[in-house]
C-alpha positions in Angstrom: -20.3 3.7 35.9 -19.4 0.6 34.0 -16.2 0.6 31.4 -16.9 1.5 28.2 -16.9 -1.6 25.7 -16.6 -1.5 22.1 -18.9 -4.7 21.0 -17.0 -4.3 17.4 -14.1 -4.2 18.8 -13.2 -7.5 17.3 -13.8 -6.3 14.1 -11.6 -2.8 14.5 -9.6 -5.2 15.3 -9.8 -7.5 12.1 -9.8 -4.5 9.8 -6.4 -3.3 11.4 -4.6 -6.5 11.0 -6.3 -6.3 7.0 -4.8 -2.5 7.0 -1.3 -3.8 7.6 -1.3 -7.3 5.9 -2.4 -4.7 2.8 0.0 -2.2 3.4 2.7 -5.1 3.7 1.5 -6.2 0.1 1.4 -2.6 -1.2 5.5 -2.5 -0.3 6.2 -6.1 -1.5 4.6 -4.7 -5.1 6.9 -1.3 -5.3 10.0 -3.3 -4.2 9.2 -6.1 -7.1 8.7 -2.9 -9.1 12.1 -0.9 -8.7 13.7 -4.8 -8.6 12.2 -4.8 -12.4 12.4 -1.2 -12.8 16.2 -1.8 -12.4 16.8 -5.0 -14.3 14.8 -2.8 -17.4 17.6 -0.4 -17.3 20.3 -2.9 -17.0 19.0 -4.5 -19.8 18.4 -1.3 -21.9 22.5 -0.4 -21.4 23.4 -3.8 -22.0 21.4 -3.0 -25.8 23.5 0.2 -26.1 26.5 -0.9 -25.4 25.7 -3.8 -28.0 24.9 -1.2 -30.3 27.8 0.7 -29.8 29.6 -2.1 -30.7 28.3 -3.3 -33.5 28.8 0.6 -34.9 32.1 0.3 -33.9 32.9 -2.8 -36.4 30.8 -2.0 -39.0 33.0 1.5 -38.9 36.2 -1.0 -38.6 34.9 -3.1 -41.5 34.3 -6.3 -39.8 33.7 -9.5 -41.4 30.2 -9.2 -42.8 29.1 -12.7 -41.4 29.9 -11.4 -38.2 27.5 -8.5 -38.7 24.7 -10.5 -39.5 25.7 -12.0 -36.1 25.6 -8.6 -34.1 21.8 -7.9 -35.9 20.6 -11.4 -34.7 22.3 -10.1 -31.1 21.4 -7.2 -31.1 17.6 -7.7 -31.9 17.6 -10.7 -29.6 18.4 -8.0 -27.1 15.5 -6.1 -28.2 13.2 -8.5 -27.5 14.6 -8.5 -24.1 14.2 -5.3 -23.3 10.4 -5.4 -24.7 10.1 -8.1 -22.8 11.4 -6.2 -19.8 9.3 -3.6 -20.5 6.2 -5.9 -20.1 7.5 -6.7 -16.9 7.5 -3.3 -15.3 4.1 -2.8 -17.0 2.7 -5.7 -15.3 4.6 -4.8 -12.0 3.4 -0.9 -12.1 -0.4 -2.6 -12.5 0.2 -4.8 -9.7 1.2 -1.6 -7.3 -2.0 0.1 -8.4 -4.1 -2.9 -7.7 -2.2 -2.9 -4.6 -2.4 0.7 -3.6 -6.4 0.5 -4.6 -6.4 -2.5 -1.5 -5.0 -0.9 1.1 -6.9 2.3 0.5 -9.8 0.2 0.4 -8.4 -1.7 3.8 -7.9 2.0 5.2 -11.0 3.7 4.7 -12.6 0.7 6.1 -10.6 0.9 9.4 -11.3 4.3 10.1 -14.6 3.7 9.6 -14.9 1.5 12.4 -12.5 3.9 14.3 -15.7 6.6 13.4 -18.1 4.5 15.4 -15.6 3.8 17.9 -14.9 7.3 18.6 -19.0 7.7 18.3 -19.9 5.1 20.4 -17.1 6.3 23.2 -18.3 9.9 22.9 -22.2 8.1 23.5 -20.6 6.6 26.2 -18.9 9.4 27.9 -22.2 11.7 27.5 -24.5 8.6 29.3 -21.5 8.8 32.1 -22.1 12.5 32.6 -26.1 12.5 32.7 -25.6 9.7 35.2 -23.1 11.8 37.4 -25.2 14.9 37.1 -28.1 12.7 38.0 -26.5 11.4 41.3 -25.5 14.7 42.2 -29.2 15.9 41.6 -30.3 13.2 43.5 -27.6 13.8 46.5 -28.7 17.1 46.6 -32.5 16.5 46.3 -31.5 14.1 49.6 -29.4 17.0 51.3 -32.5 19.0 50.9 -35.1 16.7 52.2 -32.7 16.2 55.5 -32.2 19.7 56.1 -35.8 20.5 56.5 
């Protein structure tokens, strides 16, 4: 009986290595996502304690020149934040795209495992008619010898 051979082997092989180098860029997306995730909420207590601030002196009654100053600060940090915000939006999208790839990359790999697995079990059932066939034949021989 001769080995069993998987001629697509090279490909199984192929679609694993795509499976990880996928996966690998599915986790490099979610950490670039908590990374902006967490510089989002930095940013948005950075604007509240700003805020804070500014209440604080307008309560105090502070100089209203520097007032004007806080809104232009405090706005300036707004933007930030949006700005942020467009980041994690853009990140989030990039993990989707990402997660959609290695899906993809998965459901390709086991479907070469399928016909691996098929081919084997073709194999395997080719191995046993050619055993059983032997064994007829032995027989048949054992038979012919003993008459």
């Amino acid at each position: 009986m001769r080995r069993f051979a998987f001629r697509l082997e090279h490909v199984l092989n192929l679609r694993r290595a795509r499976e990880d180098a996928a996966l690998a860029e599915l986790a490099s997306a979610r950490r670039t996502l908590a990374l902006e995730q967490m510089a989002l909420e930095q940013r948005r207590a950075r604007a509240r304690r700003a805020l804070q601030e500014a209440r604080r002196r307008r309560e105090q009654g502070e100089d209203p020149a520097l007032a004007a100053g806080l809104t232009v600060f405090l706005e300036a940090l707004e933007d930030d934040v949006r700005l942020q915000e467009e980041a994690v939006s853009m990140a989030e999208e990039e993990v989707q795209s990402r997660l959609q790839a290695a899906l993809e990359a998965m459901k390709e790999r086991k479907a070469m495992e399928k016909l691996r697995e098929r081919r084997l079990a073709e194999h395997l059932a080719e191995a046993a008619r050619e055993d059983i066939r032997a064994m007829d034949e032995a027989a048949a021989l054992r038979a012919a010898s003993n008459r």
